[in-house]
DRENTORSE-588933 format. One line per 4 residues: their letters; for each residue x, y, z of C-alpha. Coordinates in Angstrom, 2 decimals, always signed. Layout:
REM DRENTORSE-588933
a) X Y Z ~ ...
REM end
This chain:
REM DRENTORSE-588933
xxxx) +0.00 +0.00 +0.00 ~ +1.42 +3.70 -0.79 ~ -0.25 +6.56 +0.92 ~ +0.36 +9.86 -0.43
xxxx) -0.87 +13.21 +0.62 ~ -4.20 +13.79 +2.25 ~ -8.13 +14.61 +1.82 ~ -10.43 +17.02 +4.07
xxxx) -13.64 +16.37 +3.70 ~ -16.73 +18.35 +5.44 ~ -19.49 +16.55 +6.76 ~ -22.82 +17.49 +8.68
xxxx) -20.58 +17.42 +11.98 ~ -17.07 +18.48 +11.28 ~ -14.27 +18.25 +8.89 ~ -12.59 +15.13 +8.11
xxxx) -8.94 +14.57 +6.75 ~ -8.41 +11.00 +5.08 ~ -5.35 +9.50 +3.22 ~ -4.73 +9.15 -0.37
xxxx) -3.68 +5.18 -0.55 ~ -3.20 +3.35 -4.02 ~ -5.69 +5.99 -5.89 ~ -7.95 +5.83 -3.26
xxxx) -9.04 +8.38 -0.89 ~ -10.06 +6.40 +2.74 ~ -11.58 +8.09 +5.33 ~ -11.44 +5.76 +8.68
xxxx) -13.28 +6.08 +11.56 ~ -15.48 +8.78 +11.37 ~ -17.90 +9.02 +14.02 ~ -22.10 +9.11 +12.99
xxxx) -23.25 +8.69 +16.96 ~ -22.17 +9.42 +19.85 ~ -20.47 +6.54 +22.09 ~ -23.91 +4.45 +23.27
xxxx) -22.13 +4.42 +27.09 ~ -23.56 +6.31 +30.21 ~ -26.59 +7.45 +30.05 ~ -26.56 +6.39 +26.45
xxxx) -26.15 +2.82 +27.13 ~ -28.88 +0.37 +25.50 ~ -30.48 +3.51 +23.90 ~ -30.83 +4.04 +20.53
xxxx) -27.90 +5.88 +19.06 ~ -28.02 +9.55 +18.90 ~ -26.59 +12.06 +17.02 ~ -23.04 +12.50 +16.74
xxxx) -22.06 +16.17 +18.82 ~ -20.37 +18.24 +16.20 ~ -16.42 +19.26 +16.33 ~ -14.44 +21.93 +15.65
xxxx) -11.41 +22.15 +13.28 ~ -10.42 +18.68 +11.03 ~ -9.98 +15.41 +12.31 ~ -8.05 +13.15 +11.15
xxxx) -9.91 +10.29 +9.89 ~ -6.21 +7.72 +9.44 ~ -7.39 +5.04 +11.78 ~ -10.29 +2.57 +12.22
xxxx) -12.69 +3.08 +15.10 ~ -12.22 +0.67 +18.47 ~ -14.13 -2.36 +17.78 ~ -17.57 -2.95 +19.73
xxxx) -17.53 -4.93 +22.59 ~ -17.81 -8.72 +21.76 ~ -16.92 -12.25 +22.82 ~ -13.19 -13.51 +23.07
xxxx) -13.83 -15.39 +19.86 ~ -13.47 -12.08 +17.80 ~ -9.22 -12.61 +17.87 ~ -9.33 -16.30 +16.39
xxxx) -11.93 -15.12 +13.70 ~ -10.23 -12.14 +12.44 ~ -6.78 -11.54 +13.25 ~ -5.47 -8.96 +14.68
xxxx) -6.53 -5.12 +15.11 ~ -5.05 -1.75 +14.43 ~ -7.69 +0.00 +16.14 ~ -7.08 +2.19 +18.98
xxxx) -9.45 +1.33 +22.36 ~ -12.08 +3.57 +23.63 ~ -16.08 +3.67 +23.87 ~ -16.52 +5.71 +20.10
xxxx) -17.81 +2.29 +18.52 ~ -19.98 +3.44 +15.87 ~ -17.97 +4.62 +12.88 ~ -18.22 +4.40 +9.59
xxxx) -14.79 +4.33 +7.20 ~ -15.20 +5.63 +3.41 ~ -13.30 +4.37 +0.33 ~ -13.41 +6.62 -2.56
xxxx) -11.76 +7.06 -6.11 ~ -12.62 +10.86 -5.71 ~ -14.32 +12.82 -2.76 ~ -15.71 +15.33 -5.67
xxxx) -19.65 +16.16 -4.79 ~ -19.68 +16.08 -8.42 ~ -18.97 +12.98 -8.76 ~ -22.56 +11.31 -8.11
xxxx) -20.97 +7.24 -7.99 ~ -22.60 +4.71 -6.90 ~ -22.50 +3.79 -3.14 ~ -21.67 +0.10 -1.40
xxxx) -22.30 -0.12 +2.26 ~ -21.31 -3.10 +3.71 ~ -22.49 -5.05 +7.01 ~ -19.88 -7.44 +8.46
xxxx) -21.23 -10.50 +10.29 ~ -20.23 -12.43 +12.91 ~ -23.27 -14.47 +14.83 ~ -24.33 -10.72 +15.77
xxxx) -22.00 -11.06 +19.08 ~ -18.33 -10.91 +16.63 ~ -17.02 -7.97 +14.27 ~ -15.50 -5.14 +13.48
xxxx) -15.75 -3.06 +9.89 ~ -11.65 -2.35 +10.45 ~ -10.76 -6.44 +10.13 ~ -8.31 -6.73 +7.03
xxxx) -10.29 -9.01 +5.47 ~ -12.64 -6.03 +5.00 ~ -10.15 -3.73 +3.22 ~ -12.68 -2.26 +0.38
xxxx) -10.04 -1.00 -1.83 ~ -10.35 -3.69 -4.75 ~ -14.21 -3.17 -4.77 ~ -13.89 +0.68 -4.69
xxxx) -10.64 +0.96 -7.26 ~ -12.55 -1.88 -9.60 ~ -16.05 -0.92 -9.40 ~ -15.31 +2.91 -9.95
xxxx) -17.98 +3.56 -6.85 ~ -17.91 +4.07 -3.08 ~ -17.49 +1.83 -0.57 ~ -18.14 +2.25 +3.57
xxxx) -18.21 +0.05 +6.19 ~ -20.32 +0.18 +9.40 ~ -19.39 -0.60 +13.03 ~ -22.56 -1.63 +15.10
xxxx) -23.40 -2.96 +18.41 ~ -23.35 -6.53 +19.03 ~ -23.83 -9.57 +21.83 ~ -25.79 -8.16 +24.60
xxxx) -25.44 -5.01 +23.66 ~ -26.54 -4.58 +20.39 ~ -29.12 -7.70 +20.35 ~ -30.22 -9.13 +23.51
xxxx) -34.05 -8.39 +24.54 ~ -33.83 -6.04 +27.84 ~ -36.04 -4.27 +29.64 ~ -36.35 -0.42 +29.38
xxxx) -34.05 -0.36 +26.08 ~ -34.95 -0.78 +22.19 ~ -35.26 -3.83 +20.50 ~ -32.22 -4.77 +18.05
xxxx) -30.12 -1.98 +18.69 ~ -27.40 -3.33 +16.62 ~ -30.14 -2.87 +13.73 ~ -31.06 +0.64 +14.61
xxxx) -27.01 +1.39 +14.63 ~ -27.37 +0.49 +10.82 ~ -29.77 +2.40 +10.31 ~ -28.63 +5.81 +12.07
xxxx) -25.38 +4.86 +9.81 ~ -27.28 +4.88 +6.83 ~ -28.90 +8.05 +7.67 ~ -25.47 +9.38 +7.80
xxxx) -24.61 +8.29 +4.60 ~ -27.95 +9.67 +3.10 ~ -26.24 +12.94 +4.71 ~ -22.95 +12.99 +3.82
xxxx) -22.21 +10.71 +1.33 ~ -22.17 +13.39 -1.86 ~ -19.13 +15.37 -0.11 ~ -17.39 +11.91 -0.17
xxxx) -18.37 +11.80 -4.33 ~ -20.93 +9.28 -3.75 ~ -25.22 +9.60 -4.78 ~ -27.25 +9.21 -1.62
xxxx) -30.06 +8.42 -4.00 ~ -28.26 +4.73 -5.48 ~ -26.97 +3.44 -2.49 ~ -26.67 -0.67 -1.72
xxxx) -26.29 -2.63 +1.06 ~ -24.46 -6.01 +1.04 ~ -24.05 -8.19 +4.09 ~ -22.68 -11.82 +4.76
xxxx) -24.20 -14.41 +7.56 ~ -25.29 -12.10 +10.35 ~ -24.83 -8.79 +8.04 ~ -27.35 -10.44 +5.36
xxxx) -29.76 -11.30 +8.15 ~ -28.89 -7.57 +9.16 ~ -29.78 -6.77 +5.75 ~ -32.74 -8.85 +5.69
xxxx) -33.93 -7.05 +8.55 ~ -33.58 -3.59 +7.01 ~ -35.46 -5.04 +4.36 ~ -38.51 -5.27 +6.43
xxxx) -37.85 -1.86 +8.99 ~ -39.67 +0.54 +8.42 ~ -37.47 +3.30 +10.01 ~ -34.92 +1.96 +6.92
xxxx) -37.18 +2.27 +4.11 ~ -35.57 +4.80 +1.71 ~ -32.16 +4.32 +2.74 ~ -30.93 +2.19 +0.18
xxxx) -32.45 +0.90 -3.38 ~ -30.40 -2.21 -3.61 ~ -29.44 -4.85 -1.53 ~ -26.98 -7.89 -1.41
xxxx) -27.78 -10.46 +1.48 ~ -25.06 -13.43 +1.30 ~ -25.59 -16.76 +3.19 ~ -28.96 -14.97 +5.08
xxxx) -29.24 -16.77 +8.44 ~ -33.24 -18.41 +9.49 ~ -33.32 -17.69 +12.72 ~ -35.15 -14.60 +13.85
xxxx) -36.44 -14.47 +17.20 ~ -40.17 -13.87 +18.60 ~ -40.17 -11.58 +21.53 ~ -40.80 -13.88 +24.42
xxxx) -38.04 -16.17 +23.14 ~ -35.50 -13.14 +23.19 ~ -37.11 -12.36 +26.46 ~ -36.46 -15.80 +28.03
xxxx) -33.03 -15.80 +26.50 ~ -32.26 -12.21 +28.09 ~ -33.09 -13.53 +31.05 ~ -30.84 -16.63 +31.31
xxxx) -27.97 -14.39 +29.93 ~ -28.84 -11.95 +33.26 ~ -28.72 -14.60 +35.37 ~ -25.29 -15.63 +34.61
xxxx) -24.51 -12.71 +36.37 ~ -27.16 -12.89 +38.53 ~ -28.69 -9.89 +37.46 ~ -32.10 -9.07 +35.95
xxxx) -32.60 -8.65 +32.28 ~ -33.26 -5.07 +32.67 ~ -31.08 -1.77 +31.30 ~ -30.47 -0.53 +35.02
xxxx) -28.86 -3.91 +36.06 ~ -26.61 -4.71 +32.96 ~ -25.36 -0.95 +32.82 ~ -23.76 -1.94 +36.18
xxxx) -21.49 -4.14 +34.47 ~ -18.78 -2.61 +32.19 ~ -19.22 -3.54 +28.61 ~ -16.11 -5.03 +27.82
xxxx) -17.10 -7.15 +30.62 ~ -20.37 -7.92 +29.90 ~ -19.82 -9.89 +26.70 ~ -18.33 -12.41 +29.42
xxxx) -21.77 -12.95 +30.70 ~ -23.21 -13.88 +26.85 ~ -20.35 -15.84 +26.14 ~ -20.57 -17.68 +29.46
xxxx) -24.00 -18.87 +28.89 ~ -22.90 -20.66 +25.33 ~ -21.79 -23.62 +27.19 ~ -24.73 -24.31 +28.19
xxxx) -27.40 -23.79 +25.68 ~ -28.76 -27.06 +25.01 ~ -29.86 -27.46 +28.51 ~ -32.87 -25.00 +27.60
xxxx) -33.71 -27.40 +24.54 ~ -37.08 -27.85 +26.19 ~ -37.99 -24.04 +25.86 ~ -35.81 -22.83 +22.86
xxxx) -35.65 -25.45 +20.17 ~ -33.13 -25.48 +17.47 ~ -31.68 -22.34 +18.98 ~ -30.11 -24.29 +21.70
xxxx) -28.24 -26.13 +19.23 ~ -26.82 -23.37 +17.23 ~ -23.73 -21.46 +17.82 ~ -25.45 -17.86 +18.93
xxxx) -27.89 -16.85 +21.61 ~ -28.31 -13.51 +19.71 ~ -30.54 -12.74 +16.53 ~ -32.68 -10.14 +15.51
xxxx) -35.90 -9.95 +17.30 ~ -39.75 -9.77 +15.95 ~ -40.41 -7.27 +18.39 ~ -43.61 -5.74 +16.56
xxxx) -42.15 -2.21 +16.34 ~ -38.42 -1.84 +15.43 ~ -38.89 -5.27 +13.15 ~ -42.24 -5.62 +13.04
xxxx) -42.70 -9.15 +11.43 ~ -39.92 -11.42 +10.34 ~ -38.30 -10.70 +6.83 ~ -39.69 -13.54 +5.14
xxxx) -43.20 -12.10 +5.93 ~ -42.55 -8.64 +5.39 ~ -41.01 -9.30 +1.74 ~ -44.22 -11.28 +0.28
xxxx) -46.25 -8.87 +1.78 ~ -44.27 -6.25 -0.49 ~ -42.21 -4.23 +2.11 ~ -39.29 -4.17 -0.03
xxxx) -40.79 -4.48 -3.57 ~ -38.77 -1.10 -4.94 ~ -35.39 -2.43 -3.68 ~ -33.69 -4.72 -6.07
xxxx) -32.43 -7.98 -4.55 ~ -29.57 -10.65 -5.21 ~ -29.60 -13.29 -2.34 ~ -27.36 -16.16 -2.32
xxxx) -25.64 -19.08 -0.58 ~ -22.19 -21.10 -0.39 ~ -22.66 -24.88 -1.63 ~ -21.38 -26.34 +1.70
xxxx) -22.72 -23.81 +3.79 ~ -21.98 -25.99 +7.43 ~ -18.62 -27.44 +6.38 ~ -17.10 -24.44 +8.20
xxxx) -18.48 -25.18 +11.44 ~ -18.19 -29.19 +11.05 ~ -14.69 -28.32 +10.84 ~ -14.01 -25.99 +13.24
xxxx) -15.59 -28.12 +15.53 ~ -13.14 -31.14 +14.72 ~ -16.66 -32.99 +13.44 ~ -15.11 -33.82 +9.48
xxxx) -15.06 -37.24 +9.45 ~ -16.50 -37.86 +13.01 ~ -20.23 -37.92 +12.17 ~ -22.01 -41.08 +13.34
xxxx) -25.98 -42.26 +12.37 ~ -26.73 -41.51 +16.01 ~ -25.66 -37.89 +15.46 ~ -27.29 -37.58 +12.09
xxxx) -30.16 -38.69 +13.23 ~ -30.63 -36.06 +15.80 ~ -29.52 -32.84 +13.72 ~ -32.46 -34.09 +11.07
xxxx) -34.98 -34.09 +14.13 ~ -33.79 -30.95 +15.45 ~ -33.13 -28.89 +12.16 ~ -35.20 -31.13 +9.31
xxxx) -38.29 -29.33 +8.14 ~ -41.53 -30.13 +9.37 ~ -44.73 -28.71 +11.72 ~ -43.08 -29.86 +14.63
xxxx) -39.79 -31.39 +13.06 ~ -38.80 -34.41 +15.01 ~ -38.99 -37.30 +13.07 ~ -40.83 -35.91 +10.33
xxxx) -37.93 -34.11 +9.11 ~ -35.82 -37.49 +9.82 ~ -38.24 -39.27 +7.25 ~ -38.53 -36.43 +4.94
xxxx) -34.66 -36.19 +4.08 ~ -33.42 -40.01 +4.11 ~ -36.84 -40.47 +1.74 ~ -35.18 -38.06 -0.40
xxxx) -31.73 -38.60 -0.18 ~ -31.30 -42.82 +0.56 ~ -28.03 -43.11 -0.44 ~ -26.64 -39.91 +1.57
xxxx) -23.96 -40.88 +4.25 ~ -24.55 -39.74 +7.74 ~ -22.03 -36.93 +7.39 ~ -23.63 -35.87 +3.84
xxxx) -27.18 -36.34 +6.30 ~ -25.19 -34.07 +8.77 ~ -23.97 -31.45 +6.58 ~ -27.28 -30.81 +4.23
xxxx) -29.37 -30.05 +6.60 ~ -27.86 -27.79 +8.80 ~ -26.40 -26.07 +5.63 ~ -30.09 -26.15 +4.34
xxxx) -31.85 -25.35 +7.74 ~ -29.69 -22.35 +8.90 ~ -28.01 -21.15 +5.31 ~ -29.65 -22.32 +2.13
xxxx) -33.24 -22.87 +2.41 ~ -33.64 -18.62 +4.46 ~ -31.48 -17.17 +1.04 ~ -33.59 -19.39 -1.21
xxxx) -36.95 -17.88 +0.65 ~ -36.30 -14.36 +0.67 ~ -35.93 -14.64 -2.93 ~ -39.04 -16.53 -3.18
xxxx) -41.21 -13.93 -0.91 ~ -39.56 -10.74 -2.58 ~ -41.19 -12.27 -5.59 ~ -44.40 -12.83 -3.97
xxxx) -44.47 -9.26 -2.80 ~ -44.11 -7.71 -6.53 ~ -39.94 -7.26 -6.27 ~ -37.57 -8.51 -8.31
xxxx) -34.26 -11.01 -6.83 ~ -31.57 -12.82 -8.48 ~ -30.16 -15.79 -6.50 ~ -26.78 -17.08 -7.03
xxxx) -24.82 -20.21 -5.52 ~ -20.87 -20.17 -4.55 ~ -19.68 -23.61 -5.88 ~ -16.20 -22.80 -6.42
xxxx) -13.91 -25.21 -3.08 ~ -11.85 -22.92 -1.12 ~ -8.16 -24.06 -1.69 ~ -7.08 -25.30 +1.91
xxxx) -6.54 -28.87 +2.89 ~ -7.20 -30.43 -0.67 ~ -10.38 -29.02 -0.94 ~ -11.73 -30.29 +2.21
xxxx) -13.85 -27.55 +3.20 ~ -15.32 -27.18 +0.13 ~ -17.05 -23.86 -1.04 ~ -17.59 -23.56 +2.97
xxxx) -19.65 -20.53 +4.59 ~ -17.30 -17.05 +4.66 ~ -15.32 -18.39 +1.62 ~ -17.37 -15.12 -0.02
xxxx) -15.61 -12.69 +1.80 ~ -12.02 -13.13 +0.59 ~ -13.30 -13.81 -2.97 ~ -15.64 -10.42 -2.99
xxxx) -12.65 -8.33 -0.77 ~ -9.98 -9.72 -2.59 ~ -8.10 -10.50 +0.58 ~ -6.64 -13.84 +0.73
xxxx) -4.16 -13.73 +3.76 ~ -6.59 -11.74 +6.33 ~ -9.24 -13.41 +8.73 ~ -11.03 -16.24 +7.11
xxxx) -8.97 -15.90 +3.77 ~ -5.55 -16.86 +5.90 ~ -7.42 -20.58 +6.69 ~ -9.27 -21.12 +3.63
xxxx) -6.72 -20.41 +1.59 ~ -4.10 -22.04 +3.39 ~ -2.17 -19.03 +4.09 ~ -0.64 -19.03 +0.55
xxxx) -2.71 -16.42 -1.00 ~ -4.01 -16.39 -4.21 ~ -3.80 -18.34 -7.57 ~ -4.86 -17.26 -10.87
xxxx) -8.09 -19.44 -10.69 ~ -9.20 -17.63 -7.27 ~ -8.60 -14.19 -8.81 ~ -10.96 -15.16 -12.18
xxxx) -13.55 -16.50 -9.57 ~ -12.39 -13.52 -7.12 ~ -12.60 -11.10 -10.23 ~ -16.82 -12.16 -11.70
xxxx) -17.84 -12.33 -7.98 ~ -16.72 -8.74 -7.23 ~ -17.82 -7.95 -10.74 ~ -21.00 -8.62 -10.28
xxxx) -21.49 -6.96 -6.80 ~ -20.47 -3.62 -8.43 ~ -22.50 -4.23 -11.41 ~ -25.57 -4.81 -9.82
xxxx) -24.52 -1.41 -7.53 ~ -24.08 +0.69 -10.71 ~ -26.90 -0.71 -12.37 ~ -29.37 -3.11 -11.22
xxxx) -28.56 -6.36 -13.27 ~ -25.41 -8.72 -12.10 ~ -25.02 -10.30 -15.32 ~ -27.63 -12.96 -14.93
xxxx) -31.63 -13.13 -14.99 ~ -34.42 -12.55 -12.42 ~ -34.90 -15.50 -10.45 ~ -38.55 -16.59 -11.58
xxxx) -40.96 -19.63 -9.75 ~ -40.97 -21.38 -13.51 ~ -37.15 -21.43 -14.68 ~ -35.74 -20.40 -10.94
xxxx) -31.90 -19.37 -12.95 ~ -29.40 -19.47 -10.73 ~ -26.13 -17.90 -11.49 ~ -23.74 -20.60 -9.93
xxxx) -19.72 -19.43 -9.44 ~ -17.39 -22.04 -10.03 ~ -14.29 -22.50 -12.14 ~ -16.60 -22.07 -15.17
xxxx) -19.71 -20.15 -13.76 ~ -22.80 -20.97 -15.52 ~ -26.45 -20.04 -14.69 ~ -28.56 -22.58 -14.16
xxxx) -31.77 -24.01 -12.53 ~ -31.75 -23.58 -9.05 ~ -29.61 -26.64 -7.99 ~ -31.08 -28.16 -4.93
xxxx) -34.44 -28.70 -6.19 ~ -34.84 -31.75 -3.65 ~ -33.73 -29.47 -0.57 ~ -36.30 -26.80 -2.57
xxxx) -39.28 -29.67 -2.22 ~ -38.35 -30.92 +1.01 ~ -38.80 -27.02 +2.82 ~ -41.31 -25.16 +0.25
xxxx) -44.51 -25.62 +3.14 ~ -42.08 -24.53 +5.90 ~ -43.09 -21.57 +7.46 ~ -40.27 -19.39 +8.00
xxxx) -40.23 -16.61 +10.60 ~ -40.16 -15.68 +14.37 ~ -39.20 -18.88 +16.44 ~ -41.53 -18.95 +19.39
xxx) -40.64 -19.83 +23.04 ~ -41.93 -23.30 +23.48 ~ -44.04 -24.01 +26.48
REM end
């Protein structure tokens, strides 16, 4: 990276002065509301106060509190500490107001408890410098703070974070050279449930006009489980799932208490389903005002019919997780049999969704068993929906597949969850890219499949169409990345069968 000289920029609160890096302009770590601490904590987030002179916008914010998992995930940080969480950073070709580009905002995920926009493996520059457009990224709050279901705070404050961040780039985008009025959002795993969400919000409506949701998580919470889940995480502490309580525990401290109740999840099976058996006891909530019904709903009932939509998966969605829970290889009938009554689809599941998937796939090993339907259950069958009910509602989606094996081990892992992240950023040896691609970097078949990906993110940004058709209920073309990409019919038109009656949505407390 050369950085050269240096950019002021004035925005609705103050001046800014960003870096001229490899014929880029990046502005990092810009505040757009004030620190949510004090008598700020668990509110929504308010308006940035307004400074004097130019500051320098060099480094990235300090990431939001989260669980110790964050350092294994995604490296390591060069981010100052401190309680100013919620910044945005800004790659530009040109901060001209005249310049009027198109604008990328992207939403990192994370299991809504992990993150932080300044993780290398979020750099922005090759989808900035190739795509000719602007490109920021968004801190938000997570874990307890940003998600779990308290008394006398907001629901999903880590969604209303996006949003006041997206209000500041309807504000001050233009004096960074970017059009307020064509503005998409893209978002992996917790970001595209994130951007699923803001799909249905009403207080984001407007915001944006496209949107990218990659690998969209399916569970969404109803209020009284978020409630009863609040209240176990309290009572690690042994505190009360209330605002007052919690904000006597420092937040760097408190993700301890979230994290601590991980451990034991599954012994609340009885009352919380599949979500005991899943690696996050935070989600957005169907709380009836901030998200008033669950995406899936909102969409066929045409809440997001004017935004334009590409949704997506990875092929081996769960591989990830199999493997970083030393499972490849491991997974016995006994265990197969369980994850297809807990996650198969069905009223009730249970053994309905045991029957339903080795009826339709009798020669699938238990591992294959294993794998497909936690892949389709948490990953596939949520992306393939949303398409489906933006349809319903009068919008218009294209849905896409990631084929294409990530590199490491022999292929092992297969075109695993995250493997999206390195391809679209172009950053092989940061966070996820360092494991899946072995730590070796690139090869000149991962930048051609690196190189369409990103493509057709910035296409779709600039123009609406991604290179491939509408997905439609009659032909359902996919566009499918691989060594040769080709579009094609949707390509799990068993898994399609096997969930098309399951209702998708809020997961209720049971009992």
């Amino acid at each position: 990276m050369t950085s050269v000289g240096a950019s002021v920029v004035r925005t609705h609160a103050g001046a800014v002065r960003g870096r001229r890096e490899d014929g880029l302009v990046v502005f990092r770590g810009i505040p757009f509301a004030e620190p949510p601490v004090g008598d700020a904590r668990f509110a929504a987030p308010r308006p940035v106060t307004a400074w004097g002179g130019t500051r320098d916008a060099f480094a990235f914010g300090p990431p939001p509190p989260q669980e110790s998992g964050f350092q294994g995930r995604t490296g390591v940080i060069d981010a100052p500490m401190g309680d100013d969480w919620l910044t945005v950073n800004v790659w530009t070709p040109d901060p001209d107001p005249a310049a009027g580009r198109p604008v990328m905002v992207w939403i990192y995920g994370g299991a809504y408890k992990l993150g932080h926009s300044g993780s290398p493996g979020y750099d922005a520059r090759r989808i900035a410098r190739d795509g000719d457009l602007v490109v920021v990224t968004l801190n938000y709050r997570l874990g307890v703070e940003g998600f779990a279901r308290i008394d006398g705070a907001p629901a999903n404050r880590g969604l209303l974070d996006q949003v006041a961040a997206l209000e500041w780039v309807r504000e001050n985008i233009a004096a960074f050279g970017g059009d307020p009025g064509r503005v998409t959002v893209f978002g992996e795993s917790a970001g595209a449930g994130s951007v699923a969400s803001l799909l249905a919000m009403p207080s984001a409506a407007g915001l944006f006009g496209r949107a990218i949701a990659q690998s969209v998580p399916g569970p969404f919470f109803s209020d009284g489980l978020a409630r009863d889940i609040a209240a176990a995480i309290a009572a690690e502490a042994g505190l009360r799932p209330t605002a007052a309580d919690l904000s006597s525990v420092d937040p760097r401290r408190l993700t301890a208490v979230g994290e601590g109740l991980g451990p034991k999840m599954r012994e609340f099976e009885d009352r919380w389903g599949m979500v005991a058996h899943t690696l996050t006891a935070f989600s957005p909530v169907v709380d009836g005002e901030v998200l008033p019904t669950a995406p899936w709903q909102a969409l066929a009932a045409g809440s997001a019919r004017d935004v334009e939509l590409i949704v997506g998966h990875t092929r081996n969605e769960y591989r990830l997780f199999a493997a970083l829970g030393g499972q490849l290889g491991t997974i016995t009938d006994e265990q197969a049999t369980a994850a297809l009554h807990t996650f198969g689809p069905g009223p009730g599941f249970g053994a309905d969704g045991e029957r339903a998937y080795r009826a339709a796939f009798p020669d699938a090993s238990p591992e294959e068993l294993y794998e497909w339907v936690h892949s389709d259950a948490v990953f596939r069958m949520p992306s393939l929906r949303l398409a489906e009910a933006q349809i319903a509602g009068g919008g218009r989606a294209h849905v896409y597949e990631l084929a294409w094996p990530a590199p490491a081990y022999g292929g092992a892992l297969g075109a695993c969850h995250g493997l999206d992240i390195p391809l679209l950023f172009g950053t092989f040896t940061a966070d996820l890219g360092l494991m899946l691609f072995a730590g070796v970097g690139s090869s000149p078949e991962a930048e051609a499949v690196s190189s369409r990906f990103r493509t057709a993110w910035t296409a779709f940004a600039t123009t609406g169409d991604p290179g491939w058709p509408a997905y439609d209920a009659e032909r359902r073309p996919t566009q499918v990345f691989d060594t040769e990409s080709v579009v094609t019919a949707y390509p799990h038109e068993t898994s399609r069968r096997l969930w098309e009656h399951h209702d998708f949505g809020a997961l209720p407390l049971i009992g």
